[in-house]
LOVEX-113336 format. One line per field, with one value per residue (C-alpha): residue in three letters; x, z, y. Coordinates in nm, 4 decimals, decimal comma. Each point is the difference from the previous one (the first is absolute). Layout:
BEGIN
r	c(Ala/...)
xx	c(X/...)
zz	c(Z/...)
yy	c(Y/...)
//
This chain:
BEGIN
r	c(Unk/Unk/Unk/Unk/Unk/Unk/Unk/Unk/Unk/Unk/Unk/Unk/Unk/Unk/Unk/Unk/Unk/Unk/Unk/Unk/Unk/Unk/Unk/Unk/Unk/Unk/Unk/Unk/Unk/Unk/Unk/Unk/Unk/Unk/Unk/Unk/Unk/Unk/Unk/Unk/Unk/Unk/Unk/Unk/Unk/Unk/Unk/Unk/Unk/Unk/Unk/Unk/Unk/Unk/Unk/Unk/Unk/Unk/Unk/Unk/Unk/Unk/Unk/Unk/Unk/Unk/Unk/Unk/Unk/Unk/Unk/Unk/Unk/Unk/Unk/Unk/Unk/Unk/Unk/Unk/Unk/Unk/Unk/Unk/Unk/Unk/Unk/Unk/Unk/Unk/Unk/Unk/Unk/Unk/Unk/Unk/Unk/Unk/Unk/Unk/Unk/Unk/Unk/Unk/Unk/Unk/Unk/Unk/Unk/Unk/Unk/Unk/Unk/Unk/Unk/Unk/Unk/Unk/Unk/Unk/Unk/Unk/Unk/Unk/Unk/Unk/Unk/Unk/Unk/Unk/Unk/Unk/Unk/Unk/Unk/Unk/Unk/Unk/Unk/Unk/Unk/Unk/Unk/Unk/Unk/Unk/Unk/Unk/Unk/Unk/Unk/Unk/Unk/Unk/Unk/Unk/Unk/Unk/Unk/Unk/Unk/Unk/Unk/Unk/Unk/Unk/Unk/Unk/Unk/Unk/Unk/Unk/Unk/Unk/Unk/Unk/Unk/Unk/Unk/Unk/Unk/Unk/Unk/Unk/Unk/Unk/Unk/Unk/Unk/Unk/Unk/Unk/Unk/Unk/Unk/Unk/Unk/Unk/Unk/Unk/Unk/Unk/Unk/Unk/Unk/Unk/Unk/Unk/Unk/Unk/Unk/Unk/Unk/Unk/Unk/Unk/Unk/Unk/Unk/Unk/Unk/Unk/Unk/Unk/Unk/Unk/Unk/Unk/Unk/Unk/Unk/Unk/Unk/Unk/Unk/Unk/Unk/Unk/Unk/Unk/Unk/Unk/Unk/Unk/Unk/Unk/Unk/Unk/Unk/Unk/Unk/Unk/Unk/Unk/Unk/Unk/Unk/Unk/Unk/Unk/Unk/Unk/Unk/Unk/Unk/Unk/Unk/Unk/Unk/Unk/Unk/Unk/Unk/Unk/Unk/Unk/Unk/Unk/Unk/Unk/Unk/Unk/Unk/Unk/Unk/Unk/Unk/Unk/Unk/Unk/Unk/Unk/Unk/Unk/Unk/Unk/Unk/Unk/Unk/Unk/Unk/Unk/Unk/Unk/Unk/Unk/Unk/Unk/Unk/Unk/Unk/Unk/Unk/Unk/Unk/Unk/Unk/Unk/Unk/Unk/Unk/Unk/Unk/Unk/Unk/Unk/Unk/Unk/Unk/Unk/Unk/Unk/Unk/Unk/Unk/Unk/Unk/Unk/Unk/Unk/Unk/Unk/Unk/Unk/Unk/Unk/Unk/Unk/Unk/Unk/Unk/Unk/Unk)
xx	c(1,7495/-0,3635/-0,1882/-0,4050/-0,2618/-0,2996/-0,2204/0,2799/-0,2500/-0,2023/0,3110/0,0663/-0,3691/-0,0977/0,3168/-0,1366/-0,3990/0,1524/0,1584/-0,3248/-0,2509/0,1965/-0,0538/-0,3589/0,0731/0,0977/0,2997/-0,0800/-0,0296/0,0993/-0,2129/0,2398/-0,2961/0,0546/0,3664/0,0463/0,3338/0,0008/0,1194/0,2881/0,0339/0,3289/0,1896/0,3499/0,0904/0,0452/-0,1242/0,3456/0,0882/-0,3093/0,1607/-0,1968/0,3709/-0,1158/0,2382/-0,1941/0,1440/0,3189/-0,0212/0,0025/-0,2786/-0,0528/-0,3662/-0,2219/-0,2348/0,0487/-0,1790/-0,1336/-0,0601/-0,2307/0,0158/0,2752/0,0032/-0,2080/0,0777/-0,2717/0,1760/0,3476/-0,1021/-0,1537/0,3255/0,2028/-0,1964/0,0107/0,3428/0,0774/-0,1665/0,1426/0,3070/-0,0812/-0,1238/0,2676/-0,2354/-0,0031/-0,2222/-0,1373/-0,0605/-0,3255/0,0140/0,2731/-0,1050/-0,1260/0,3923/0,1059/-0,3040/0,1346/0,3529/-0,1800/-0,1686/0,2947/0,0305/-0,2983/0,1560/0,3424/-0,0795/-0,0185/0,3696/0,0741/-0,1856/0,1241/0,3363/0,0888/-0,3530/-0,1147/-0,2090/-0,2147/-0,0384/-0,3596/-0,1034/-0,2965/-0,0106/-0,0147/0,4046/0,3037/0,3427/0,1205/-0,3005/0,1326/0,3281/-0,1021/-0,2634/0,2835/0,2636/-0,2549/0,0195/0,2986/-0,2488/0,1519/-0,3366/-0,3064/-0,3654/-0,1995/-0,3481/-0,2923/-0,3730/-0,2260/-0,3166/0,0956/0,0965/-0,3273/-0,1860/0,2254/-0,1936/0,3924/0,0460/0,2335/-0,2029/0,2864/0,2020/0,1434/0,3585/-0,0046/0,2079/0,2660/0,0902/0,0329/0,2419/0,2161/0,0030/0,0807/0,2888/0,1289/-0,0507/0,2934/-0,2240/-0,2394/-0,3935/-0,2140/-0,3640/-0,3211/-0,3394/-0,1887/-0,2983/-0,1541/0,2177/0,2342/-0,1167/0,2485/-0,0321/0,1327/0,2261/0,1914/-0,0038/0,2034/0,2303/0,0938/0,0799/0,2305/-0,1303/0,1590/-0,3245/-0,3426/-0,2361/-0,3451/-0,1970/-0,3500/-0,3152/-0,0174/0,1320/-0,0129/-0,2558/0,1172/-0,3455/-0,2088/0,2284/0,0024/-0,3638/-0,0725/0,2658/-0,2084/-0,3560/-0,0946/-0,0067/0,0624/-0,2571/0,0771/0,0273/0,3083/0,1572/0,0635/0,2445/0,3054/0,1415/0,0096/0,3648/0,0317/-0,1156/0,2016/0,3057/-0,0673/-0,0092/0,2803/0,2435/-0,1182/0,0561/0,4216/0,0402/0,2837/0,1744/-0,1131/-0,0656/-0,3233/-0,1379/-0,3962/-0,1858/-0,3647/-0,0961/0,2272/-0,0196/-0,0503/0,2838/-0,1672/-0,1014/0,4011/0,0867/-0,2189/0,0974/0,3567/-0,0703/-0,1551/0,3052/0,0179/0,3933/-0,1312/-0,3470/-0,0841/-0,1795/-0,1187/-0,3773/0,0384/0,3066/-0,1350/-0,3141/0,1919/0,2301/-0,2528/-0,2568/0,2112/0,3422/0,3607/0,0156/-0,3146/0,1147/0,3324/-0,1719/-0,2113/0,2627/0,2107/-0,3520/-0,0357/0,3451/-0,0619/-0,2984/0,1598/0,2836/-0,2505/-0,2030/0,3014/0,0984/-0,3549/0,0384/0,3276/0,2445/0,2899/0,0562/-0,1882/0,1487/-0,1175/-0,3789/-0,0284/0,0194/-0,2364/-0,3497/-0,2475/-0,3668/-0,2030/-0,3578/-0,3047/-0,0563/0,3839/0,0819/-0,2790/0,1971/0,2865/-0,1922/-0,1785/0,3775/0,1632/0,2579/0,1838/-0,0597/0,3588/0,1925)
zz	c(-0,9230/0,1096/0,0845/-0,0523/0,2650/-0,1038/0,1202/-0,0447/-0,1969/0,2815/0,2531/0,0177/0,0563/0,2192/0,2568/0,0163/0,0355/0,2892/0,2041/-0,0826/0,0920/0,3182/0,1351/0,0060/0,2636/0,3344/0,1255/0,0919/0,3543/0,0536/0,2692/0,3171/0,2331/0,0597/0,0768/0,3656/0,1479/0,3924/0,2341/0,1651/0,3549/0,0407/-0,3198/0,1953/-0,2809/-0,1214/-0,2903/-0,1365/-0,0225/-0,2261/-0,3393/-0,3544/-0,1434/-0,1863/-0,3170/-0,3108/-0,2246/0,2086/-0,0743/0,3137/0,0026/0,2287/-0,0001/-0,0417/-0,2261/-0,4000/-0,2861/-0,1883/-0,3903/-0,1785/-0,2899/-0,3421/-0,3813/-0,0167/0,0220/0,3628/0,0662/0,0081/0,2065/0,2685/0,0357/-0,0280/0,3243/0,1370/0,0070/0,1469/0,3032/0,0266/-0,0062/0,2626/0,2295/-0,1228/-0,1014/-0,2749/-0,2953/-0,2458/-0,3895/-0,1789/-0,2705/-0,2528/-0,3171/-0,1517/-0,0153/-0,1087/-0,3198/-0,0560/0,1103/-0,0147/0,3124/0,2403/0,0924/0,1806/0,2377/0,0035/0,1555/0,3303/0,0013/-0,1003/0,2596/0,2814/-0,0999/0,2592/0,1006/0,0454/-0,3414/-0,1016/-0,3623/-0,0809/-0,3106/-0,0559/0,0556/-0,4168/0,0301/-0,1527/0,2122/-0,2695/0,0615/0,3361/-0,0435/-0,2121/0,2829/0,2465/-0,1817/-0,0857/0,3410/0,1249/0,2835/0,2507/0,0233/-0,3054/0,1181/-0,2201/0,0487/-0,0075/-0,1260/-0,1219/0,0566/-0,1228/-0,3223/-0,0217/0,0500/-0,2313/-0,3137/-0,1756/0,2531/-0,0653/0,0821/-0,0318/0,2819/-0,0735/0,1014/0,2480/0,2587/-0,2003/-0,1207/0,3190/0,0860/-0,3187/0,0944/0,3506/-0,1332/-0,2426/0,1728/0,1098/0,3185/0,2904/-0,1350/0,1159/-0,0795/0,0936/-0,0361/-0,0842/0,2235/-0,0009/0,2995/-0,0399/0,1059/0,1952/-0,2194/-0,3363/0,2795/0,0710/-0,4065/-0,0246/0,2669/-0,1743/-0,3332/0,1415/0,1044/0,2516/0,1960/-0,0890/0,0676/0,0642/-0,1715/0,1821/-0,0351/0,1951/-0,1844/-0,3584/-0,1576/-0,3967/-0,0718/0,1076/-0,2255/-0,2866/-0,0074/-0,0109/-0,3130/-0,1664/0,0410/0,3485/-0,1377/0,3406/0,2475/0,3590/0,2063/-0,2142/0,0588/0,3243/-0,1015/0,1674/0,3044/0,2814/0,0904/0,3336/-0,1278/-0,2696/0,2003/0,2535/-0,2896/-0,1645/0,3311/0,0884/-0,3305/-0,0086/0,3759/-0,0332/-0,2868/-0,2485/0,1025/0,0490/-0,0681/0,1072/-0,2519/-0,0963/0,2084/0,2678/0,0746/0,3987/0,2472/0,1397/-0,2375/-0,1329/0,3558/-0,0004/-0,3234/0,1259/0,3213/-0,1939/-0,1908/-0,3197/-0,0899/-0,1632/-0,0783/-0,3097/-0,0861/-0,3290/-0,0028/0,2722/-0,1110/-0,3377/0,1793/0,2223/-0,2854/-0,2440/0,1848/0,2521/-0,0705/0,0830/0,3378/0,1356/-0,1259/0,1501/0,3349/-0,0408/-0,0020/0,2891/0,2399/-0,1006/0,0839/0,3578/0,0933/-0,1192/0,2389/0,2792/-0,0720/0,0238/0,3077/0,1314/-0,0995/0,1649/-0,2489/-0,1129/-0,3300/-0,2803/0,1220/0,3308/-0,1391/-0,1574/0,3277/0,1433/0,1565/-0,3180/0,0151/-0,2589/-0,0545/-0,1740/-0,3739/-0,0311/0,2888/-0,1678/-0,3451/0,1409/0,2024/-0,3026/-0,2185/0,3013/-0,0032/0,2972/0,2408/-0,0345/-0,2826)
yy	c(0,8548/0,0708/-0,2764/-0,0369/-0,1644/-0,1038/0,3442/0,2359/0,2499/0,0707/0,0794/0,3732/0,0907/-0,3434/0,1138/0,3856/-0,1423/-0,2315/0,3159/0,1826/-0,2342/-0,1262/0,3680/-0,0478/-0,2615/0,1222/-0,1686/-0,3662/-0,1054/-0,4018/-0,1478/-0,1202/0,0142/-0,3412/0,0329/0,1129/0,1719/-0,0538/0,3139/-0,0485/0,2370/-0,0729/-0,0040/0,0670/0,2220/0,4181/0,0685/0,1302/-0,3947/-0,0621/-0,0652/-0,0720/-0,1585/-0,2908/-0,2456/-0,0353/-0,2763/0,0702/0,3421/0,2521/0,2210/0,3129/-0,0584/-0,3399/0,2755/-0,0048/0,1493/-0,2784/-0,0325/0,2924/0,1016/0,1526/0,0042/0,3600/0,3812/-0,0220/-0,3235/0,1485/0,3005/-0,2615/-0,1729/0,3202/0,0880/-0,3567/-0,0472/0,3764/-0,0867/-0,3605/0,1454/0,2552/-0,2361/-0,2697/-0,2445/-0,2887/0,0764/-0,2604/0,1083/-0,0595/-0,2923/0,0886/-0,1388/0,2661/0,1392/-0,3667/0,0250/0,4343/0,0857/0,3428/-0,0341/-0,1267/0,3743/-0,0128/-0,2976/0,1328/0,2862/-0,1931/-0,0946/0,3526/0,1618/-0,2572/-0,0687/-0,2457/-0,1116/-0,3630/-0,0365/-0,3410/-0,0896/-0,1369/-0,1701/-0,2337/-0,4290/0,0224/0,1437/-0,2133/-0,0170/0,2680/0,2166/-0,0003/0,0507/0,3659/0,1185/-0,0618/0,1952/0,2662/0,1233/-0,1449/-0,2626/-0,2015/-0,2373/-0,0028/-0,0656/-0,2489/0,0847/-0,2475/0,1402/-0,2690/0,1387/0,3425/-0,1551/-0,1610/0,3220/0,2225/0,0605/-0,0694/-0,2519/-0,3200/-0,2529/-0,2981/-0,0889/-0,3725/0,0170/0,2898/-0,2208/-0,1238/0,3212/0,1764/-0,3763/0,1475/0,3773/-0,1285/-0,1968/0,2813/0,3122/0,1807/0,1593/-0,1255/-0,1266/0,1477/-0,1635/0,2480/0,0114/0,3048/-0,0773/-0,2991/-0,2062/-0,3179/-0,3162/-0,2586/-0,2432/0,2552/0,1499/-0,3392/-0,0355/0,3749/-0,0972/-0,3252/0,2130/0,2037/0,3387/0,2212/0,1630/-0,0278/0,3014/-0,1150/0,3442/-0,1396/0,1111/0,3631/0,2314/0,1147/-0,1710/-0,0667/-0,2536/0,3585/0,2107/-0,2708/-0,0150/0,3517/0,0097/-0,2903/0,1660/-0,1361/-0,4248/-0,1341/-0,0376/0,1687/-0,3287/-0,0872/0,2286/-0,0631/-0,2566/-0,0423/-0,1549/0,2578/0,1135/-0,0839/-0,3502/-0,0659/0,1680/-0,3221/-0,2038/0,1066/-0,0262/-0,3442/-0,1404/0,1518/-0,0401/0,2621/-0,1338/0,3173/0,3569/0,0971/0,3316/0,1356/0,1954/0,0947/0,2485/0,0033/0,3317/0,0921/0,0159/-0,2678/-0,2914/0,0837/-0,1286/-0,2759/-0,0888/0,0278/-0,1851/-0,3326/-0,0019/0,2423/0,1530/0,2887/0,1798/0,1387/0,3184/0,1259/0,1274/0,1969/0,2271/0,0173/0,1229/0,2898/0,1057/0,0417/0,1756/0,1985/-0,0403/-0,1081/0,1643/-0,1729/-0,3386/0,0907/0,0474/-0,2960/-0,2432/0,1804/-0,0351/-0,3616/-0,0945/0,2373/-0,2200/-0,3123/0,0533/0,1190/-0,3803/-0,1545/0,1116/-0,0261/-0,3499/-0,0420/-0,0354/0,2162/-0,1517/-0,2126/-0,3381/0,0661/0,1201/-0,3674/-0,1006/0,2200/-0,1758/-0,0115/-0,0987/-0,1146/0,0043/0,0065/-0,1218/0,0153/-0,2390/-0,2686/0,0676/-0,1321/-0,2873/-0,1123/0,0332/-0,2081/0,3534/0,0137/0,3241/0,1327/-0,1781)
//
């Protein structure tokens, strides 16, 4: 039976206006200026040992890379992830769905989500559903697609630009507890771009969630597109807001010391700050601006590429750095300066958690 959220109405044409507007924005750049990588001369390695194996949830994964949470529930919608999920198959890579409840409100529209699983029959595909979802909500986005994890994604300040915003978040926490407790897959809890704190990160880890992807400030920037929906309401300095991802990726790890997966998002997109994000600890990196960015405006073959070069250079940095696999790059030499190193002085965050 369809269910009904309180801005429902505005779905269809809010999803299509947030693929739209996001193309105006070049693909976001996170700042890991700050985070240093140290040369290593004699790495005592070829680079035919360099592997990017990483274990996701305790899931195997070819690749530490994923395509992270977009967009579904229109006929533009369903071509994106149609052409999302081609090339994560071709280059064997996870791929997280856009939030689902616009299928759980109209049965009518769980075409344009399905056609994931159909076009990458035995892919690794991520469920996603807003904080506001019940266990049984869940359960449906799950089967929908046949998932082996579901992404609950965070996006406070979003909401509170959105002209058909929800504005009410009492209760947030203890729902995400019950979907942790009732889901038959890994939680995943993300946020869309505005950074995790340590102190909300310790509170997810002690409700049960499986990895937590820290979607920092860097990347797509969803208070830019929400204000230029609303008529231009906010003024420019907020929005800014966010916690920068390579801070709230240090934030994040030394709040769950290893006890939940952590994944890097918001703008992680160069070979390198993947590696660095890699080297402070990440399990996986996220991408979603950017291949919405190359697919729309030059196709699957260039996004294709894209992701082949980044995973070239990341295996070239790693080897640079002296390591032959991801465990070994968390052990690499790291240095830390600038604003970031005071950030975690002044947060009493250890160096390397």
């Amino acid at each position: 039976m369809p269910v009904k959220s309180r801005n429902s109405i505005y779905r269809p044409n809010r999803k299509d206006e947030h693929i739209l507007l996001a193309l105006r924005q070049k693909p976001g750049l996170a700042d890991f200026s700050d985070i240093h990588l140290i040369n290593n001369c004699l790495p005592e390695r070829d680079l035919n040992e360099v592997t990017l194996e990483t274990t996701l949830m305790g899931t195997p994964l070819r690749s530490p890379l994923f395509i992270n949470a977009v967009t579904g529930g229109t006929p533009l919608a369903m071509r994106v992830n149609q052409a999302l999920a081609a090339v994560a198959a071709r280059c064997d890579l996870p791929m997280a769905l856009g939030s689902q409840m616009a299928a759980l409100e109209n049965p009518a529209l769980e075409a344009t989500y399905r056609v994931v699983r159909r076009t990458n029959p035995r892919g690794v595909i991520w469920a996603n559903l807003g904080s506001y979802a019940s266990p049984e909500m869940v359960r449906r986005a799950v089967e929908m697609v046949g998932a082996s994890a579901v992404q609950i994604h965070l996006n406070v300040p979003q909401e509170l630009a959105m002209r058909e915003g929800d504005c009410r978040f009492r209760g947030i926490l203890s729902r995400i507890k019950e979907i942790c407790q009732a889901s038959p897959v890994p939680v995943i809890v993300k946020e869309v771009g505005f950074g995790i704190a340590r102190e909300q990160a310790l509170q997810l880890m002690e409700a049960g969630v499986a990895a937590i992807d820290v979607g920092g400030k860097g990347g797509t920037n969803f208070l830019a597109i929400e204000n230029r929906r609303s008529g231009n309401r906010i003024s420019r300095e907020l929005l800014e807001w966010g916690l920068p991802t390579a801070i709230t990726l240090l934030e994040v790890l030394s709040a769950v010391k290893g006890k939940v997966d952590v994944i890097a998002a918001g703008g992680v997109t160069s070979s390198l700050n993947i590696a660095k994000s890699l080297a402070l600890g990440a399990k996986a990196v996220g991408l979603a601006g950017l291949p919405v960015y190359l697919l729309m405006k030059y196709g699957r073959e260039r996004l294709v590429r894209e992701i082949k070069k980044i995973e070239k250079e990341l295996r070239l940095i790693m080897l640079m750095s002296g390591a032959a696999n991801l465990a070994e790059l968390r052990q690499v030499p790291l240095v830390i300066t600038g604003a970031t190193a005071e950030w975690l002085r002044q947060r009493n965050i250890p160096f390397r958690p």
